[in-house]
C-alpha positions in Angstrom: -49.1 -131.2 -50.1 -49.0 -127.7 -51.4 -48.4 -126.1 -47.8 -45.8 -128.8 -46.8 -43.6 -127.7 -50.2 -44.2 -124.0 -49.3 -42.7 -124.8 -46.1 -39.7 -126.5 -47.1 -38.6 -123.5 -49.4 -38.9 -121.2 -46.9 -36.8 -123.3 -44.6 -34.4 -123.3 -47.4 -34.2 -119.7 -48.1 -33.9 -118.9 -44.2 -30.1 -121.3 -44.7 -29.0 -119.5 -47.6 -30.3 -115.5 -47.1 -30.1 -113.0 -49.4 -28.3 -109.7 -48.8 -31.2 -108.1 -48.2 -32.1 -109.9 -45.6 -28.5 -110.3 -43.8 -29.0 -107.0 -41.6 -32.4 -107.8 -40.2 -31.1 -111.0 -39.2 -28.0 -109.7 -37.9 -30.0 -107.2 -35.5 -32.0 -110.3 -34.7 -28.8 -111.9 -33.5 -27.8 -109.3 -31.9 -30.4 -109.1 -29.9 -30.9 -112.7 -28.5 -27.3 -112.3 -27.5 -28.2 -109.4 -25.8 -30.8 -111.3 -24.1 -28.6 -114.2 -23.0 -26.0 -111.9 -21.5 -28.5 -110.0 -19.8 -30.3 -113.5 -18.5 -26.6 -114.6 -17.4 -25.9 -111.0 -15.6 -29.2 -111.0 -13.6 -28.7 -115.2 -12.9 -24.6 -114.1 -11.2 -26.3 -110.4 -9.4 -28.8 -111.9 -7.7 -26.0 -114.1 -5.8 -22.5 -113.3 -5.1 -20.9 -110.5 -3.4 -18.3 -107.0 -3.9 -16.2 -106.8 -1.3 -13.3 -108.2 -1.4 -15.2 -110.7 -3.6 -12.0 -111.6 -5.8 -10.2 -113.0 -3.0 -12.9 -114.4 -1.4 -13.4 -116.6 -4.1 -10.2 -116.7 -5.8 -10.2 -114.8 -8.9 -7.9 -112.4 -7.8 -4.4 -112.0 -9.6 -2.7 -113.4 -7.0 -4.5 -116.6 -6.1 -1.6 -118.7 -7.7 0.9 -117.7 -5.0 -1.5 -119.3 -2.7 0.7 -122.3 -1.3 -2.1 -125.3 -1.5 0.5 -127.6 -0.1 1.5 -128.2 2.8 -1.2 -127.1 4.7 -0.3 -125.5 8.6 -1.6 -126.9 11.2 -3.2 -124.4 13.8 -5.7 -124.0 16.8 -8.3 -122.0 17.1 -6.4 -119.8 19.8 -3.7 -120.0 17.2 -5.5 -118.5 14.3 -6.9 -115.9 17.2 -3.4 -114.7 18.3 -2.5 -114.1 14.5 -1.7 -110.2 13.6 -4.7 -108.4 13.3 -4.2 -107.3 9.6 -7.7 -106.0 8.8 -6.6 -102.4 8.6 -3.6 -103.0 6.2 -5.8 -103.7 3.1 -6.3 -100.8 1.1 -10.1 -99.4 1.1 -12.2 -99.7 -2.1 -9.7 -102.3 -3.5 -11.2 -105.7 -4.6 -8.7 -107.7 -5.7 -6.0 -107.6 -3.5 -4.3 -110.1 -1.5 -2.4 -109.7 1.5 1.0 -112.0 1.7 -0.5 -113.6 5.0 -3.4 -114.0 2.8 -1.2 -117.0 0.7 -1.6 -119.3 3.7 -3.3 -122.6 4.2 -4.3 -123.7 7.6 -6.1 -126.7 8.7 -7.3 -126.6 12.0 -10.0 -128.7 14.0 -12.8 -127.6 16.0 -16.1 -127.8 16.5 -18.9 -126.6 14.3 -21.3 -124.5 16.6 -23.9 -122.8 14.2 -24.2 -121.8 10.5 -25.8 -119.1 8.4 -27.0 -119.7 4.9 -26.1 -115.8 3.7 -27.8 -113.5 1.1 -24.5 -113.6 -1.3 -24.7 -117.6 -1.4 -22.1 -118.2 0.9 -22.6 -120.7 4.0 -21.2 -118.9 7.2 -19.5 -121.3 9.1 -18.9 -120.5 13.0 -16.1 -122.6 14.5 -15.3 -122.8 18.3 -12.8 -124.5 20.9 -14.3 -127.3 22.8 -15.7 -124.4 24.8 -18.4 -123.9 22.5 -17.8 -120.2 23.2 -17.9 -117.1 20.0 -18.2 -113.7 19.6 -22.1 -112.6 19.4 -22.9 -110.6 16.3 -24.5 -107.1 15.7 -25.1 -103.9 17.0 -23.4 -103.2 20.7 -21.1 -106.2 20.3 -18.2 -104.4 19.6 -14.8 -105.4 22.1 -16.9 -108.9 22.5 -14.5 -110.7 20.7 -13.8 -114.3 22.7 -10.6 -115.7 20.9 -12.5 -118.8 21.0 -14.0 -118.6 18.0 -13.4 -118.0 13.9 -15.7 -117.8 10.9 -15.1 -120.1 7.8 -16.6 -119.3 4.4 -18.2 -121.8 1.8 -18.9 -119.6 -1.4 -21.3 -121.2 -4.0 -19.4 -122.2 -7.1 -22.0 -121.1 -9.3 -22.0 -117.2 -8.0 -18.4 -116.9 -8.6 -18.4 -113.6 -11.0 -20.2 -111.8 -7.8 -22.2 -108.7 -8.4 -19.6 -107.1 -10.6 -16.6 -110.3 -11.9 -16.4 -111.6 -14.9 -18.4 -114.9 -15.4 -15.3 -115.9 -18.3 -13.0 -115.7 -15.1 -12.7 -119.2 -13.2 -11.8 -119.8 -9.2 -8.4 -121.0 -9.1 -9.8 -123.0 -6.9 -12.6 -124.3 -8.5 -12.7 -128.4 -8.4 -11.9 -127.6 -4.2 -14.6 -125.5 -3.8 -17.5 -127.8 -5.9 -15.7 -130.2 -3.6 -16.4 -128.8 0.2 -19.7 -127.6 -1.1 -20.9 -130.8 -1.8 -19.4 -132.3 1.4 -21.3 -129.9 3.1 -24.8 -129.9 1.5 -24.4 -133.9 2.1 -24.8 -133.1 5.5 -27.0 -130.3 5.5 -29.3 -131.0 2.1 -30.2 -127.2 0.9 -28.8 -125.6 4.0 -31.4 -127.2 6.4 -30.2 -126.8 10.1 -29.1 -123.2 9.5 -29.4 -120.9 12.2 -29.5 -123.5 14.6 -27.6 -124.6 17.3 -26.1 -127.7 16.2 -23.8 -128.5 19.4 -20.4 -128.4 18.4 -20.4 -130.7 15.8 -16.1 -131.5 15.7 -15.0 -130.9 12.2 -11.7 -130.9 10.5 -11.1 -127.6 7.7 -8.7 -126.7 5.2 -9.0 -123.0 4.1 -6.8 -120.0 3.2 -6.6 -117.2 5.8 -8.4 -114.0 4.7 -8.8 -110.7 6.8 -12.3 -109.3 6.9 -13.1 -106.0 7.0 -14.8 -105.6 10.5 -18.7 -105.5 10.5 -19.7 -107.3 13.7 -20.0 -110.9 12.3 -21.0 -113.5 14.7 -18.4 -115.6 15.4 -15.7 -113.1 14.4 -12.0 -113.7 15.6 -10.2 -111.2 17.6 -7.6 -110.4 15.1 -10.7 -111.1 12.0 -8.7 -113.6 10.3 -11.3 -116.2 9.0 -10.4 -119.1 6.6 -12.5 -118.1 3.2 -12.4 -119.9 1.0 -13.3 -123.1 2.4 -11.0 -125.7 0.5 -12.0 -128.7 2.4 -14.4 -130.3 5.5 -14.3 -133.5 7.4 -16.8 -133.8 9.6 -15.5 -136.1 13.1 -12.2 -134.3 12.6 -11.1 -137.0 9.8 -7.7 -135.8 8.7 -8.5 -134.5 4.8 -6.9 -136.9 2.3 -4.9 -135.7 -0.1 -4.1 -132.5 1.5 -0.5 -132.5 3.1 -0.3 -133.0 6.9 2.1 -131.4 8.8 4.5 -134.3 11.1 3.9 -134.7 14.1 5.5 -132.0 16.2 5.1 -128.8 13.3 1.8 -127.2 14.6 2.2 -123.2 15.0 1.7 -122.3 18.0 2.0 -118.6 19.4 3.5 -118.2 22.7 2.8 -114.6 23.5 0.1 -113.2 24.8 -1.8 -110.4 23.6 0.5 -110.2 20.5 -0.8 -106.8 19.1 -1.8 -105.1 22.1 -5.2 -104.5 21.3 -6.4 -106.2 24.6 -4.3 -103.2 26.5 -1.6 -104.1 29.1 -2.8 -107.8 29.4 0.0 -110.0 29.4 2.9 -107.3 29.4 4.7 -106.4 32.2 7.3 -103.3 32.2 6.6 -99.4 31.8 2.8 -100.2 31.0 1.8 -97.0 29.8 3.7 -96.9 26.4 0.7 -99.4 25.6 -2.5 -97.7 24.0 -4.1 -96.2 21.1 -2.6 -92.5 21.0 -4.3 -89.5 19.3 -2.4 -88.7 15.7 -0.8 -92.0 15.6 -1.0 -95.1 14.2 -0.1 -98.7 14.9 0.7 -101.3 12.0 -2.3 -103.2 12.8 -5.7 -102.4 15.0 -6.0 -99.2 17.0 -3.9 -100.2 19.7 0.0 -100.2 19.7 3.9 -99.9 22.5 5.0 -96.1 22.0 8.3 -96.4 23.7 10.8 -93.2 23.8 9.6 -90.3 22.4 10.0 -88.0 25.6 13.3 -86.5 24.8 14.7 -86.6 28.1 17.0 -88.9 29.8 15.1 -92.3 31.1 14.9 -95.8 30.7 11.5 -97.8 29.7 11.1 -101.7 29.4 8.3 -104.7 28.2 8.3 -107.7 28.2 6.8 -111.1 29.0 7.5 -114.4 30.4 7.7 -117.4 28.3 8.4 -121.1 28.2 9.6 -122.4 25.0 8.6 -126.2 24.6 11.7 -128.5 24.1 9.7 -130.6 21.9 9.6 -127.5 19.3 11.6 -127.9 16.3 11.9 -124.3 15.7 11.0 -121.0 17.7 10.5 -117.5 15.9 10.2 -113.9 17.3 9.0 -111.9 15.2 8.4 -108.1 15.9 6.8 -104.9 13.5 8.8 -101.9 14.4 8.5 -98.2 13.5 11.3 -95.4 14.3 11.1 -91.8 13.9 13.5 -89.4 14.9 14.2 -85.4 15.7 18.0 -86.2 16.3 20.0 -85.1 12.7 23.2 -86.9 13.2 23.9 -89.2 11.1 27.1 -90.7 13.2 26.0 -90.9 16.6 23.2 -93.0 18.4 21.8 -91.5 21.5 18.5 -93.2 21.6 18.5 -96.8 21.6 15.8 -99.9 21.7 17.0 -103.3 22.8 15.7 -106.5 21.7 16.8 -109.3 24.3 16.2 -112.4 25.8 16.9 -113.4 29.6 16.5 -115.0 32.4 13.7 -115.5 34.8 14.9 -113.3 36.7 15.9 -110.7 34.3 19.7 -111.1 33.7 20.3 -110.6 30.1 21.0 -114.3 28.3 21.7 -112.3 24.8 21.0 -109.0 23.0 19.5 -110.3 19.7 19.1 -106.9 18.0 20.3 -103.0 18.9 18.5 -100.1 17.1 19.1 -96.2 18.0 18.1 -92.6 15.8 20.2 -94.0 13.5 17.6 -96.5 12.1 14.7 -94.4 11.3 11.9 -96.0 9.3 8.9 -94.2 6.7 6.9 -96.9 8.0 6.2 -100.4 10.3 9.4 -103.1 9.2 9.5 -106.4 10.3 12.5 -107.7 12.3 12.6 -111.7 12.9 15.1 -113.7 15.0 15.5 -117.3 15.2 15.5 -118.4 19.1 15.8 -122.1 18.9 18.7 -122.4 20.9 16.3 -121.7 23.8 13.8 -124.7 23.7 13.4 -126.0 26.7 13.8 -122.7 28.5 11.5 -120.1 30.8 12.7 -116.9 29.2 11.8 -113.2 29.1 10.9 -111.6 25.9 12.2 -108.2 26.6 12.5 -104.7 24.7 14.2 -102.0 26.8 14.7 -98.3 25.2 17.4 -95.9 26.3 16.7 -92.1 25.4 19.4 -89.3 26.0 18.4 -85.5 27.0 17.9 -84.0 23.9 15.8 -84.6 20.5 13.5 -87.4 21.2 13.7 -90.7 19.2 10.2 -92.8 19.1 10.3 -96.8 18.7 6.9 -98.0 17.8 6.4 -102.0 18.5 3.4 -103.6 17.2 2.3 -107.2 16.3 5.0 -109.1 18.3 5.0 -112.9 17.8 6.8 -115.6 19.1 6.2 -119.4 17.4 6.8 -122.4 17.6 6.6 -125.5 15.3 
């Protein structure tokens, strides 16, 4: 009876402490904090990734300018004939987040394999119904199909990564629980990874992110993958609640070989402005046109052959153009670039665009022209530069794109 009163006054005293004992308790506090953040920090590095991490997983400050709704509809050979962008985001820098990078695509293929990877993410690969993508790993390099893209499924619970901040939430949080669980109901604690599996047709909703290039199997050409993951039907169910384009609005890229990194294939002109040139640069990828530039008199030309579905209810070209100039006038253009469309056989139909010395650029701008009117129609796409003898004038074309919706 003795002990069990003993007790209760010492449980009393430890509820109202004396002064005397308010520091030891306060180091004691201290520490078991310390000890909970230091549980929680080794629980979030032993999963989660770095690079990029922010907007893989979308912490980063820009995640709300990601439009959700609608979602575009796209192929796989859509997605693979995207700019190739990968170079464009700045080295060493986590947490930002290309404007391409703001998109939502759905698109429908077929599930060929999937890797279960050290940073907690499932690593989807998606294929065409050719069940073709690019093999991974050392020597692979140049492999690339355009067949093939990787989607992403992070694990909610490794959000923070190595190095975030566990207080920060995924904007897209309730999605990504969501496709997780999907997922794991089909394959219960990753089981069937590293298998083939088929081409199992899905349906996915993700955001487009550009990964830096390390040989990933399954890679894109232009290494555009949809991470995060923000939804998955499997039997290429349409996902409810996310906005389907109509009928009729599916992007689809009519030129070949956008960004010239696959060389002269598809072009047809003055072929050897196409390349990757010592001391330069193209906007995207290591290959780029180089037209002018000579400083003598001469004409060059590209350009491709194109049919423009009638059933389209818009066409866009779109082009990334750099100029630089020795000529000092500031009155007179002696070196031009044309940006036309014509005929089949090469009669000019219209001069969308004329630029000359006069334009000269510090770096790649983007020039877009709406080219509905000719739906319906087998057109050229065609660029033709004019330089003077004199100062030379360069016109630098990367990343040309024509779609259609």
């Amino acid at each position: 009876m003795g002990q069990r009163s003993l007790c209760a006054r010492g449980w009393a005293r430890t509820l109202r402490p004396s002064k005397r004992l308010l520091p030891l308790l306060s180091l004691r506090l201290v520490a078991a904090f310390a000890l909970v953040v230091a549980v929680q920090s080794a629980a979030f590095g032993a999963c989660g990734g770095t690079e990029r991490w922010f907007v893989k997983v979308g912490t980063d400050p820009d995640a709300g300018l990601v439009q959700l709704n609608p979602s575009v509809s796209i192929s796989v050979s859509g997605l693979n004939t995207l700019p190739k962008l990968q170079n464009t985001v700045p080295h060493g820098d986590n947490k930002f987040r290309l404007p391409e990078e703001r998109v939502v695509y759905q698109v429908s293929g077929r599930l060929a394999l999937f890797k279960d990877e050290d940073d907690g993410d499932y690593h989807l690969v998606i294929t065409d119904d050719s069940l073709t993508y690019t093999p991974g790993g050392p020597g692979t390099n140049g492999l690339e199909t355009s067949t093939s893209f990787i989607a992403e499924i992070p694990d909610p619970a490794c959000v923070p990564g190595k190095k975030g901040d566990p207080n920060t939430p995924s904007r897209f949080d309730t999605q990504l629980r969501d496709v997780r669980a999907k997922f794991e109901a089909r394959f219960p604690g990753g089981v069937g990874a590293d298998t083939d599996l088929g081409g199992i047709p899905v349906t996915l909703v993700g955001i487009a992110f550009y990964d830096r290039a390390h040989l990933q199997t399954g890679r894109a050409i232009n290494g555009i993958e949809l991470h995060p993951l923000l939804d998955i039907q499997f039997g290429a169910a349409v996902s409810p609640g996310v906005s389907s384009p109509p009928s009729g609005t599916a992007v689809t890229q009519l030129l070949a070989n956008p960004d010239f990194e696959l060389g002269v294939s598809g072009w047809h002109g003055t072929l050897g402005n196409i390349g990757a040139f010592a001391g330069e640069t193209g906007r995207s990828g290591e290959k780029f046109a180089w037209m002018g530039g000579l400083g003598t008199a001469h004409t060059e030309s590209l350009y491709q052959n194109v049919t423009i579905p009638a059933s389209a209810q818009r066409a866009t070209l779109s082009l990334w153009l750099n100029i630089a100039t020795d000529e000092t006038t500031t009155t007179s253009a002696y070196d031009k670039l044309y940006v036309q469309i014509r005929n089949q056989n090469g009669a000019v139909i219209k001069t969308l665009a004329t630029y000359s010395n006069l334009d000269q650029t510090t770096a790649y701008v983007q020039k877009t022209f709406d080219v509905s009117v000719y739906k319906g129609q087998t057109v050229q796409v065609y660029f033709k530069m004019v330089e003077d003898n004199g100062k030379a004038t360069s016109f630098r074309l990367d990343d040309i794109t024509l779609m259609t919706q």
